[in-house]
C-alpha positions as CSV (number, residue, x, y, z in Angstrom):
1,X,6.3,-17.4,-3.2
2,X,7.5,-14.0,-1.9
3,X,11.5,-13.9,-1.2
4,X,12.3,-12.2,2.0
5,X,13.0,-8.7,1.3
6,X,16.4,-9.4,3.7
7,X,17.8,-11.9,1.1
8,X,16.7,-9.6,-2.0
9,X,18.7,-6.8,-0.8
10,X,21.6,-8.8,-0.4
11,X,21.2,-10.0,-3.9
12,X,20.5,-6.8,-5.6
13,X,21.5,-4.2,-3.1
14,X,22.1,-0.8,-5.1
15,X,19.1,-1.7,-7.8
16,X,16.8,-1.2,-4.6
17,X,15.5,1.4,-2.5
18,X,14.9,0.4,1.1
19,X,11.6,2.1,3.2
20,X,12.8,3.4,6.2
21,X,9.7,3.8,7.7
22,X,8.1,1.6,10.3
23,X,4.5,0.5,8.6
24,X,2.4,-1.8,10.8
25,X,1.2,-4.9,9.4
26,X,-2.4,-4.9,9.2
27,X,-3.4,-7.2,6.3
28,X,-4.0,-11.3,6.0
29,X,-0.6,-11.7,4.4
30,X,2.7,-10.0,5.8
31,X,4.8,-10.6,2.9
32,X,3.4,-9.8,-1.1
33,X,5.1,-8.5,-3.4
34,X,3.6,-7.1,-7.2
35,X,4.2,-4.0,-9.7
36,X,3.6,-0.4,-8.4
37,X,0.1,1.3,-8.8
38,X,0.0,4.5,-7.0
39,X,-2.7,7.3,-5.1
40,X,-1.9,10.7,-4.5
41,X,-4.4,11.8,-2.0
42,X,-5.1,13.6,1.4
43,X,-8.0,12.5,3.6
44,X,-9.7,11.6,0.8
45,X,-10.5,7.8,-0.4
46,X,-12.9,8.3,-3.7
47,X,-9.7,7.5,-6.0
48,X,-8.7,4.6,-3.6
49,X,-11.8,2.9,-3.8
50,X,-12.6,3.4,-7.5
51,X,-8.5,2.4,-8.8
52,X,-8.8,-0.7,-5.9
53,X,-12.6,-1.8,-7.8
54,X,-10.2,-2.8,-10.9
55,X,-8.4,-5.6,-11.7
56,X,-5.6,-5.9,-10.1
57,X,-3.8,-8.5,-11.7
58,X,-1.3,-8.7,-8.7
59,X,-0.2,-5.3,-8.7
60,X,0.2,-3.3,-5.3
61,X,-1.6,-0.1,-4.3
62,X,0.9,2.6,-2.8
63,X,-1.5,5.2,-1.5
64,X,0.6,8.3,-0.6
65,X,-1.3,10.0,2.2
66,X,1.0,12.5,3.2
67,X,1.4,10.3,6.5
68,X,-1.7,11.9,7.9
69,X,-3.5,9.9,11.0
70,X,-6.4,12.3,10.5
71,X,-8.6,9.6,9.0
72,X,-8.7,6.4,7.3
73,X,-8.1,6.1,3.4
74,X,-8.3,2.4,3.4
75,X,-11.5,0.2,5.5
76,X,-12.8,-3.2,5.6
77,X,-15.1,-2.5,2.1
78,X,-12.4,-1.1,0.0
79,X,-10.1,-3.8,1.5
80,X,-12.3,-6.9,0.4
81,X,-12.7,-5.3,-3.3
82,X,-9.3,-5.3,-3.3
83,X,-9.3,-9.1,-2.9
84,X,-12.0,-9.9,-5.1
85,X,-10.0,-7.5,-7.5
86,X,-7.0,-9.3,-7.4
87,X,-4.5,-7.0,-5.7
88,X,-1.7,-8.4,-3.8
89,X,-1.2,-5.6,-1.6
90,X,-1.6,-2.0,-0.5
91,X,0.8,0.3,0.9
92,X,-0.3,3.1,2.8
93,X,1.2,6.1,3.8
94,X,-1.2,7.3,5.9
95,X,-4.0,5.5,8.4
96,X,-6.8,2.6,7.5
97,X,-9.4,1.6,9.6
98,X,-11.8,-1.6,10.8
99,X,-8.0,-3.3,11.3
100,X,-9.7,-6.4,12.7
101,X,-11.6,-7.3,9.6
102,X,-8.6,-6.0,7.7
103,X,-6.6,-9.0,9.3
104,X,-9.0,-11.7,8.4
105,X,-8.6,-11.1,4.7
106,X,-6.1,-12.7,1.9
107,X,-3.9,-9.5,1.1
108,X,-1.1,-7.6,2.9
109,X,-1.9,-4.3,3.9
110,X,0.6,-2.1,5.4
111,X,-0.1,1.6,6.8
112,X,1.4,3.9,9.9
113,X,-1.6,3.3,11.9
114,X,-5.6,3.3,11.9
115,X,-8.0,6.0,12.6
116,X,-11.8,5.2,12.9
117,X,-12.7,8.4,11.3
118,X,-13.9,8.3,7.4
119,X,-12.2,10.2,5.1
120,X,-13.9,12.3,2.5
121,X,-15.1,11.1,-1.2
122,X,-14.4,14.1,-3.4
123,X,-12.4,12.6,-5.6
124,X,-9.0,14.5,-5.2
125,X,-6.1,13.3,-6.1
126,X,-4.1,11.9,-8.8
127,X,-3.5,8.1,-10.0
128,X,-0.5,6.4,-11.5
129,X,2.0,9.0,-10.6
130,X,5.2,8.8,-9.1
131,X,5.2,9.4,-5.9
132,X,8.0,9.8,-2.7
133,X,7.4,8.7,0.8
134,X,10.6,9.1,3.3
135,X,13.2,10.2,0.4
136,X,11.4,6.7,-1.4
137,X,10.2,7.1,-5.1
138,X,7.6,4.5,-6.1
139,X,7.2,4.6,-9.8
140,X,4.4,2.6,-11.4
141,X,5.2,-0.2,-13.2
142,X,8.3,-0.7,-11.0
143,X,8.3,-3.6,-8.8
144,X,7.7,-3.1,-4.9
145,X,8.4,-6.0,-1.9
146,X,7.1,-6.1,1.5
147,X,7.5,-8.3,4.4
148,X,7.7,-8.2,8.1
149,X,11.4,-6.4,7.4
150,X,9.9,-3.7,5.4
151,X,9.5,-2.4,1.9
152,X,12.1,-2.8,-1.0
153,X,11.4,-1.2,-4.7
154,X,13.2,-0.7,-7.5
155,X,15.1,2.5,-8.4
């Protein structure tokens, strides 16, 4: 059971980083919580799909888009391998799409908005990197919360 992210950061206050921006809840699940796995990519899904195809053993996806609404990195396909994978979540700092499908299925899945538009496949991009969203470093490994209040990590 996920503890909400509100009573965390009372508990551990400094030891976290709070997400100041305001991500939509998309997914199944509004609150999930796992270790940090990240994507490093712009309007391009290739890594997304292929890292979110792997076990996920509970971990969560934060895809760092650069915030662009341009088109989708995340749809219903990549969503439900993502489930069948195991992954308790995905973070996305950009724009998914099929949001209605999205709903329907056992994971959270946060983003900024949708866009029906595909995005490319060429494969750009890097995995398993730190990355920084809003003054935010996600590291992997580290542990990442989300809930209807928003998105805790660890420092």
């Amino acid at each position: 059971m996920t503890i909400a992210t509100a009573d965390l950061y009372d508990e551990r206050g400094d030891e976290l980083d709070s997400l100041a921006l305001q991500f939509h809840d998309l997914g199944g699940r509004v609150a999930f919580d796992g270790p940090v796995r990240t994507v490093r990519c712009h309007r391009d899904n290739a890594l997304v799909k292929a890292v979110l195809a792997t076990p996920g053993e509970g971990a969560v996806l934060v895809i760092d888009g650069g915030g662009s609404l341009e088109s989708a990195v995340v749809g219903d396909l990549i969503a439900a391998s993502a489930v069948a994978q195991g992954w308790a979540g995905i973070i996305v700092h950009g724009a998914i799409r099929d949001r209605a499908e999205i709903a329907t299925l056992p994971i959270g899945v946060k983003a900024l908005g949708s866009n029906p538009r595909k995005s490319a496949k060429d494969g750009v991009g890097e995995v398993d990197v730190p990355v920084v969203i809003a003054g935010v470093r996600f590291t992997p490994g580290r542990r990442v919360w989300a809930d209807a209040d928003g998105v805790l990590v660890e420092r």
